[in-house]
Backbone as a chain_set.jsonl record, in Angstrom:
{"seq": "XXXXXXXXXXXXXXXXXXXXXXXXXXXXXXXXXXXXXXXXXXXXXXXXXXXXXXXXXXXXXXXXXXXXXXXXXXXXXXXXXXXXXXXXXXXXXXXXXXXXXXXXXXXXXXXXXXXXXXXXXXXXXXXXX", "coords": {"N": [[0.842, -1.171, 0.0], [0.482, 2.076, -1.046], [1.893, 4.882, 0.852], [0.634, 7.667, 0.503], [-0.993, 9.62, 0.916], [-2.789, 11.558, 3.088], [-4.744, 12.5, 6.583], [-7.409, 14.741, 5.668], [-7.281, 15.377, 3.207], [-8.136, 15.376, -0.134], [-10.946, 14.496, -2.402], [-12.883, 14.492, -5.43], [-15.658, 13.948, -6.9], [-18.357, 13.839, -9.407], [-21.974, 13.662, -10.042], [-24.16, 13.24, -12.924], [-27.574, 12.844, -12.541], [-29.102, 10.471, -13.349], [-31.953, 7.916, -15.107], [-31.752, 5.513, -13.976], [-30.196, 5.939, -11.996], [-32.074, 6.716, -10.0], [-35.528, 6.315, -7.259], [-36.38, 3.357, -7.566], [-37.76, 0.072, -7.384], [-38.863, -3.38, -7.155], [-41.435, -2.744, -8.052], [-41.665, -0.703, -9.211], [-41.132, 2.63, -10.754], [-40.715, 4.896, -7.755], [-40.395, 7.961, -7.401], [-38.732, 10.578, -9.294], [-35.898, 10.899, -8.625], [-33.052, 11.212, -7.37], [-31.874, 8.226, -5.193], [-31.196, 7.295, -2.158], [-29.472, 4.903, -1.836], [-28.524, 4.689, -4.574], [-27.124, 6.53, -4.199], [-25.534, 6.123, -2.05], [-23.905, 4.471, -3.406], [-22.58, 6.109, -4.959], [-20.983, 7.942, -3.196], [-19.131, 6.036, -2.336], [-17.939, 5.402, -4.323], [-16.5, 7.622, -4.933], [-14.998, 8.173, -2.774], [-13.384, 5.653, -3.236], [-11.578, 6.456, -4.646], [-9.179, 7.357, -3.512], [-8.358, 4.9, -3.208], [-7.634, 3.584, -4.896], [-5.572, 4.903, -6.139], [-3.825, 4.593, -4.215], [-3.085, 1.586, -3.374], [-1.443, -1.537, -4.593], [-0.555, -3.037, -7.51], [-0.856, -5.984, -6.456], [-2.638, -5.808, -4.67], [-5.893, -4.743, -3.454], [-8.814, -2.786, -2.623], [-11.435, -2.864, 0.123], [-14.599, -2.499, 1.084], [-15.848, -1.298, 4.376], [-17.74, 0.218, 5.476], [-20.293, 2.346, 5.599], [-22.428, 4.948, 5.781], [-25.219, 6.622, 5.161], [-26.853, 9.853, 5.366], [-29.418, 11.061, 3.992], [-30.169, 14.201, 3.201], [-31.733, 15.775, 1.374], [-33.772, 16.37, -1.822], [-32.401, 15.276, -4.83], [-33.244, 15.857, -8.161], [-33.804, 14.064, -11.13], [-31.692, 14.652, -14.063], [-30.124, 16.743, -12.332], [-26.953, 17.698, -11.282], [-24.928, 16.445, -9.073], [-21.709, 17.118, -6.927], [-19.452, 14.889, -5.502], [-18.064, 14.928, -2.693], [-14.819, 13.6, -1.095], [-13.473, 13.665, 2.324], [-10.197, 12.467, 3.315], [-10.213, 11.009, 6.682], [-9.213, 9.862, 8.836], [-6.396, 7.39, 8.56], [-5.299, 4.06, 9.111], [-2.898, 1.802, 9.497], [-3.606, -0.021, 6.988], [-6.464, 0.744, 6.711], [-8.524, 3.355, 5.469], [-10.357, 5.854, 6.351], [-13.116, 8.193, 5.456], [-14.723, 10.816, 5.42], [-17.803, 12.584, 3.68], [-19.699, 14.788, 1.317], [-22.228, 15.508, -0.702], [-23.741, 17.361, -2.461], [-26.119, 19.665, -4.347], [-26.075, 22.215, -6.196], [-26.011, 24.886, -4.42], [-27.148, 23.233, -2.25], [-26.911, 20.937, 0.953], [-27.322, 17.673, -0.547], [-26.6, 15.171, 0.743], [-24.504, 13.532, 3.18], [-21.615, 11.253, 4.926], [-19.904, 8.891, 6.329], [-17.349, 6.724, 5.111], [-15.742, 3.425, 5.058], [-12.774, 1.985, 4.213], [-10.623, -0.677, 3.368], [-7.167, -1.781, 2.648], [-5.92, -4.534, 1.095], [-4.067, -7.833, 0.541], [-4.6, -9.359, -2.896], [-5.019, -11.768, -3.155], [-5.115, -12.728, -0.282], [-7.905, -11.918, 0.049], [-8.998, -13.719, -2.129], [-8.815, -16.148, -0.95], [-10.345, -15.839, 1.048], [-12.998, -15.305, 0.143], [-13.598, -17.756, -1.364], [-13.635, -19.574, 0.548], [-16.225, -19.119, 1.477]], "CA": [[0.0, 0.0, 0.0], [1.214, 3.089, -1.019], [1.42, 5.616, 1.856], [0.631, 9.097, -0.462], [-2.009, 10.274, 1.2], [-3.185, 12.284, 4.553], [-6.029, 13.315, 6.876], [-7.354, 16.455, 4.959], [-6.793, 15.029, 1.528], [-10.211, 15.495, -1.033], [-10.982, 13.907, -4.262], [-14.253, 14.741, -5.862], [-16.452, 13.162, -7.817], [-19.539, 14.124, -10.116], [-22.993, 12.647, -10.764], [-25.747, 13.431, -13.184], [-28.577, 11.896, -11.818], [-29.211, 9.78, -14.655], [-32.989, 7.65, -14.863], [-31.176, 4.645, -13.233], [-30.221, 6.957, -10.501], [-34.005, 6.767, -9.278], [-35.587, 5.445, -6.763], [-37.387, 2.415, -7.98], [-37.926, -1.211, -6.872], [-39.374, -4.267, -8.599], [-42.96, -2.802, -8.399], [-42.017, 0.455, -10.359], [-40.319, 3.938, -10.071], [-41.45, 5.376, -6.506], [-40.331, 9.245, -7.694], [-37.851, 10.717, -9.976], [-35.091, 11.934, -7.675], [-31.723, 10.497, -6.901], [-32.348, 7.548, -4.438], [-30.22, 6.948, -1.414], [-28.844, 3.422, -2.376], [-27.16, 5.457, -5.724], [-26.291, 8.255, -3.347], [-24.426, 5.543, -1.477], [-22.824, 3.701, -4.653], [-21.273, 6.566, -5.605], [-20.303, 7.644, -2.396], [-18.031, 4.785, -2.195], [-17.088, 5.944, -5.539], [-15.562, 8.928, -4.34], [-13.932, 7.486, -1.079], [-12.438, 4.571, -3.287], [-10.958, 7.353, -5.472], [-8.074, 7.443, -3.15], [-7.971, 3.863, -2.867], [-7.034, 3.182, -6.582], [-4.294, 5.363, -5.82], [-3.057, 3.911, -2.974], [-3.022, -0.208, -3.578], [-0.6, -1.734, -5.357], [-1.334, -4.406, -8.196], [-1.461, -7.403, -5.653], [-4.045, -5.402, -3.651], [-7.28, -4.355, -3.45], [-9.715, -2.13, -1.686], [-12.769, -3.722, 0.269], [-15.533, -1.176, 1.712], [-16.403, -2.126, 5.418], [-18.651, 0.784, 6.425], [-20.901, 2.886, 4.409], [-23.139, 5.796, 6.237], [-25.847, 7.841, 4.444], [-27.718, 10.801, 5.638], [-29.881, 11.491, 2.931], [-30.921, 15.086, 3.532], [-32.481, 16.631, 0.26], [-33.977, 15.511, -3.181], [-31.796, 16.039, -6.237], [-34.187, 15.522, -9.036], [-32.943, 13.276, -12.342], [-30.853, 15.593, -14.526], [-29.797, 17.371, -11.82], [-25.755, 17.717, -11.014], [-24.449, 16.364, -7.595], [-21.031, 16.826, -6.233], [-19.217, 14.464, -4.06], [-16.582, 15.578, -1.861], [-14.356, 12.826, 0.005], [-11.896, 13.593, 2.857], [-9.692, 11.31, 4.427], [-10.664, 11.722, 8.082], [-8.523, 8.653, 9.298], [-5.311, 6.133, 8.449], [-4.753, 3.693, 10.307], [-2.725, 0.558, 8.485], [-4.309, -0.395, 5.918], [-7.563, 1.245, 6.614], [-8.77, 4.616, 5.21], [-11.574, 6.749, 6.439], [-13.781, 9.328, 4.744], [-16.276, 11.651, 5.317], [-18.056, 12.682, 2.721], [-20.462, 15.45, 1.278], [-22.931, 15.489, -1.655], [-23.661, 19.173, -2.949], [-26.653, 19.779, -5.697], [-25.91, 23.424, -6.411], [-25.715, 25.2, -2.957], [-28.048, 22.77, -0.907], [-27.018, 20.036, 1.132], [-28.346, 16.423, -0.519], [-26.561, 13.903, 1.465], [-23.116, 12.991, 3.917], [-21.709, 9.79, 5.729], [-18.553, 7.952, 6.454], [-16.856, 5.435, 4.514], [-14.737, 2.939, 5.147], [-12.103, 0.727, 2.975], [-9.344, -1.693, 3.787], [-6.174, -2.352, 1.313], [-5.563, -5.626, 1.594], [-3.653, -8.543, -0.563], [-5.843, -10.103, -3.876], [-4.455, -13.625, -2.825], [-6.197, -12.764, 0.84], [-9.458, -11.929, -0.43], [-9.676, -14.99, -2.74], [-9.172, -17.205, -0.032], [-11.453, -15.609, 2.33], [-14.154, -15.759, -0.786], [-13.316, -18.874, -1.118], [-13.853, -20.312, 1.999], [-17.552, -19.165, 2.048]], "C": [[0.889, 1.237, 0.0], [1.039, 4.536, -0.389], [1.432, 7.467, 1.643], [-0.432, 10.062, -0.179], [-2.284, 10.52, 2.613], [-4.386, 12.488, 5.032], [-6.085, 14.519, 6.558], [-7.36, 16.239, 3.701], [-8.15, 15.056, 1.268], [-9.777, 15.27, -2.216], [-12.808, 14.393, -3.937], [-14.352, 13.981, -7.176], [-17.922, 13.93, -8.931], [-20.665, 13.524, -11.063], [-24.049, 13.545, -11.38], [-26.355, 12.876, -12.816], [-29.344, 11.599, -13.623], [-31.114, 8.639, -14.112], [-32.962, 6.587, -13.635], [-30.607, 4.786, -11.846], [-31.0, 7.149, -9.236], [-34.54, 6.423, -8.113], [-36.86, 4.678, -7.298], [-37.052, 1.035, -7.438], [-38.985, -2.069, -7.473], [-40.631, -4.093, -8.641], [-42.946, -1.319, -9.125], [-41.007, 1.306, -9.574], [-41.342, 4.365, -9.074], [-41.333, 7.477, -7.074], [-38.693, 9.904, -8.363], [-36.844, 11.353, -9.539], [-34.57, 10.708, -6.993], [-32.096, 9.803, -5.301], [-31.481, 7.411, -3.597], [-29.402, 5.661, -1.507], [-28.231, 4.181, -3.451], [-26.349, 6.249, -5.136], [-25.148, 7.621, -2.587], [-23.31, 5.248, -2.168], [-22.315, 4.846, -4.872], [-20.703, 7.821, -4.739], [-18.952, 7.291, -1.876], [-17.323, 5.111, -3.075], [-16.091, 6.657, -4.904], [-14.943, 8.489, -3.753], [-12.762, 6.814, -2.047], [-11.377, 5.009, -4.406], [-9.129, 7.47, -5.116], [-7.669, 6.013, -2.934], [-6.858, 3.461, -4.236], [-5.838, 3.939, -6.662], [-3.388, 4.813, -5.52], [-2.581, 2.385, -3.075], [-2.127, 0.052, -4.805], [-0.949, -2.544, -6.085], [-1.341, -5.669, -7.647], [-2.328, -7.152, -5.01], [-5.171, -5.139, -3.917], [-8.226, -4.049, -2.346], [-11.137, -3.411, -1.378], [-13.584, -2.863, 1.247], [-15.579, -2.209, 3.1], [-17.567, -1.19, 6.054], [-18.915, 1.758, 5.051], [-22.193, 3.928, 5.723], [-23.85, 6.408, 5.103], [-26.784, 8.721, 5.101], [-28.215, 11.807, 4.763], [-30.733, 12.917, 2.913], [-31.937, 16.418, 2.661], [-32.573, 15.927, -1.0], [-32.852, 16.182, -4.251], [-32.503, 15.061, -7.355], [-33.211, 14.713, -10.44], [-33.157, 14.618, -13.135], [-29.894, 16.817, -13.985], [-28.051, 17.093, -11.701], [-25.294, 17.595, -9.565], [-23.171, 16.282, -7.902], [-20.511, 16.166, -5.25], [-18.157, 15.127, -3.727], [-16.071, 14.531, -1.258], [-13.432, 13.268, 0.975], [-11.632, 12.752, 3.635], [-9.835, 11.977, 6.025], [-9.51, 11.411, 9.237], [-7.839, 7.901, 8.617], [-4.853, 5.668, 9.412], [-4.313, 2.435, 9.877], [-3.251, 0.597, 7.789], [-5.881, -0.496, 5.51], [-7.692, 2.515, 6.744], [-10.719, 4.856, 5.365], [-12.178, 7.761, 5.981], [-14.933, 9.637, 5.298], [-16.378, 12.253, 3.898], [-19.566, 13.831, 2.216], [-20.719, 15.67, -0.25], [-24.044, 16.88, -1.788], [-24.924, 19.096, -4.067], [-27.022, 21.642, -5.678], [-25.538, 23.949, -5.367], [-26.299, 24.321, -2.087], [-26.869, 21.35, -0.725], [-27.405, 18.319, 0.782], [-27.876, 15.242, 0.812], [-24.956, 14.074, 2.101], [-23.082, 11.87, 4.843], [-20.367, 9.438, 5.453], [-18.96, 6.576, 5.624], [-15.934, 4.817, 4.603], [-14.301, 1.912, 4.181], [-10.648, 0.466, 3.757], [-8.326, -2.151, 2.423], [-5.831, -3.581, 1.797], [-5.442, -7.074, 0.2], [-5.389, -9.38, -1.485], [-6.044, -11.29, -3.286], [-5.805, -13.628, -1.247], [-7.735, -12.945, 0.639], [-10.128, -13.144, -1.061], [-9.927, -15.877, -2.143], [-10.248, -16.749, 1.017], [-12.81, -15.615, 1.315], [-14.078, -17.538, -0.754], [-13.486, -19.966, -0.129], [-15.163, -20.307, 2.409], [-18.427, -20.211, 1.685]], "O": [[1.806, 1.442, 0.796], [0.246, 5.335, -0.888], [2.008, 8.298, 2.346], [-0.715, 11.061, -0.84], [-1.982, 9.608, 3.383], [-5.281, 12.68, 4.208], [-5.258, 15.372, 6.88], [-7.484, 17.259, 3.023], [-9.09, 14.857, 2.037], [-8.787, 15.592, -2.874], [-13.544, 14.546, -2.962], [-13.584, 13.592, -8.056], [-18.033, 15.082, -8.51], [-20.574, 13.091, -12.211], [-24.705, 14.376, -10.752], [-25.78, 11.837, -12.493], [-29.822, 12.262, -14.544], [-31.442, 8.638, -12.926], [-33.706, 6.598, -12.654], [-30.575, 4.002, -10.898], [-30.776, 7.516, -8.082], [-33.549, 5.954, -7.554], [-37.994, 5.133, -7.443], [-35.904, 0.92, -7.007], [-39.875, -1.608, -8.188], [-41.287, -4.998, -9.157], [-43.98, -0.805, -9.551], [-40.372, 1.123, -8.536], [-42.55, 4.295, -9.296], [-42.374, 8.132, -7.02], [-37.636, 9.608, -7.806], [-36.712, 12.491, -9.987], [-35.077, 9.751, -6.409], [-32.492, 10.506, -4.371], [-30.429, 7.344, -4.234], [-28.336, 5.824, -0.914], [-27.054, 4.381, -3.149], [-25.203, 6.601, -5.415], [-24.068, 8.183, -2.408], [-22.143, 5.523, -1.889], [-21.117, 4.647, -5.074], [-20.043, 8.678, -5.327], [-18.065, 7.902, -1.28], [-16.107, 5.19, -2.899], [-15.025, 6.252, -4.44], [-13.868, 8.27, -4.311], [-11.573, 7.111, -1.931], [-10.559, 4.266, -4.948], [-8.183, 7.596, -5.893], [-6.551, 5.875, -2.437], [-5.666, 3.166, -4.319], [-4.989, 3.456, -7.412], [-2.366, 4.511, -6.136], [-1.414, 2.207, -2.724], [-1.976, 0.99, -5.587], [-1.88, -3.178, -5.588], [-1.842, -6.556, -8.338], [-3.023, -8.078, -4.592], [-5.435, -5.472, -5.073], [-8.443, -4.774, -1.375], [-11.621, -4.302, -2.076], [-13.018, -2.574, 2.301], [-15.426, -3.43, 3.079], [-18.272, -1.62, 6.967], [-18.264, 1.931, 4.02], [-22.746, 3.194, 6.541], [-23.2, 6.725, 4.107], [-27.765, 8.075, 5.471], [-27.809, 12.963, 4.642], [-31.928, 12.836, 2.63], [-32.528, 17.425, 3.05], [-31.76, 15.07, -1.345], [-32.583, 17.377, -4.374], [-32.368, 13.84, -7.426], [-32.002, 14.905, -10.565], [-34.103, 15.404, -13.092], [-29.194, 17.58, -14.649], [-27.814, 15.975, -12.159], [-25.276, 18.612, -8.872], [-22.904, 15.611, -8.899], [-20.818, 16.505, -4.107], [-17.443, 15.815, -4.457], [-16.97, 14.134, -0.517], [-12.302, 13.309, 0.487], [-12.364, 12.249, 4.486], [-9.609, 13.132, 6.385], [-9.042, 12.14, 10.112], [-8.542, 7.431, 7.721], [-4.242, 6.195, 10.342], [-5.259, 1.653, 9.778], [-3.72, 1.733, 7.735], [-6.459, -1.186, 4.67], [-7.24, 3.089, 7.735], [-11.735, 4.379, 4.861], [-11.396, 8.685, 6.206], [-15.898, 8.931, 5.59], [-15.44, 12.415, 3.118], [-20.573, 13.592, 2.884], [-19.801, 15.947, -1.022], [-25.023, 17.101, -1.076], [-24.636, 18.225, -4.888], [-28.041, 22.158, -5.22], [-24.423, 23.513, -5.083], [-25.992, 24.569, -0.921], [-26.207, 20.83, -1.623], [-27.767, 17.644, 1.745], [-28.638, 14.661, 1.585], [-24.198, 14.784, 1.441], [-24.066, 11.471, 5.466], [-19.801, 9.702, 4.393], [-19.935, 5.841, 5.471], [-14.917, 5.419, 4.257], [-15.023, 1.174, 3.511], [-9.913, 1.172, 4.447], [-8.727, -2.742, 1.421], [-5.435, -3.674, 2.959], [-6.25, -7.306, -0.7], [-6.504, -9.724, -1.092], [-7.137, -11.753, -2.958], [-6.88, -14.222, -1.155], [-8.497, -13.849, 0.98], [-11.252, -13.581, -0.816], [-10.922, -16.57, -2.356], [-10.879, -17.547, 1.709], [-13.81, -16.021, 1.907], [-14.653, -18.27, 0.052], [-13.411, -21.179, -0.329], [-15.567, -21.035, 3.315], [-19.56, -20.263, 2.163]]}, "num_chains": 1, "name": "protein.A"}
């Protein structure tokens, strides 16, 4: 793991809220405005922004914590901002907070966590289930 990064560090991200974005479930779309489950996925995005950095080609990131506090609609076509900062390093686990912007308002923030840790590890711990 490559140790290139600090608490304070920010990567950003940027989502159209695309139809797929939505919130819907297998009995239909519920209302056209970025759903908290996408708001999470890309989220994680952001966070794992610094991961892909960081790991080396035997490694690989693995999320262990995921927060959302979904606090405003951003309608499909709309433009969200993520923000990530590292909050926390601690070995081979990186922390983020995180804040989701649709013009000036608030939509959403929440911690994320990810672990660098060998490919070989992971396969066997898949593996084993």
């Amino acid at each position: 793991m490559r140790a290139i990064f600090q608490p304070g560090d920010v990567k950003q991200f940027t989502r159209h809220v695309r139809a797929e974005d939505c919130a819907a479930f297998d009995s239909g779309q519920v209302h056209p405005v970025y759903a908290t489950f996408a708001l999470g996925r890309d989220a994680e995005w952001c966070c794992r922004l610094f991961v892909l950095e960081m790991k080396t080609e035997e490694e690989e990131g693995i999320g262990t914590k995921l927060t959302v506090e979904h606090l405003s609609p951003a309608l499909q076509g709309s433009v969200v901002l993520f923000t990530a900062t590292i909050t926390a390093l601690q070995g081979n686990e990186i922390t983020c907070s995180y804040e989701a912007h649709c013009d000036n308002r608030l939509v959403a923030r929440g911690v994320q966590v990810q672990k660098i840790l060998p490919k070989a590890k992971l396969e066997r711990r898949f593996a084993s289930l």
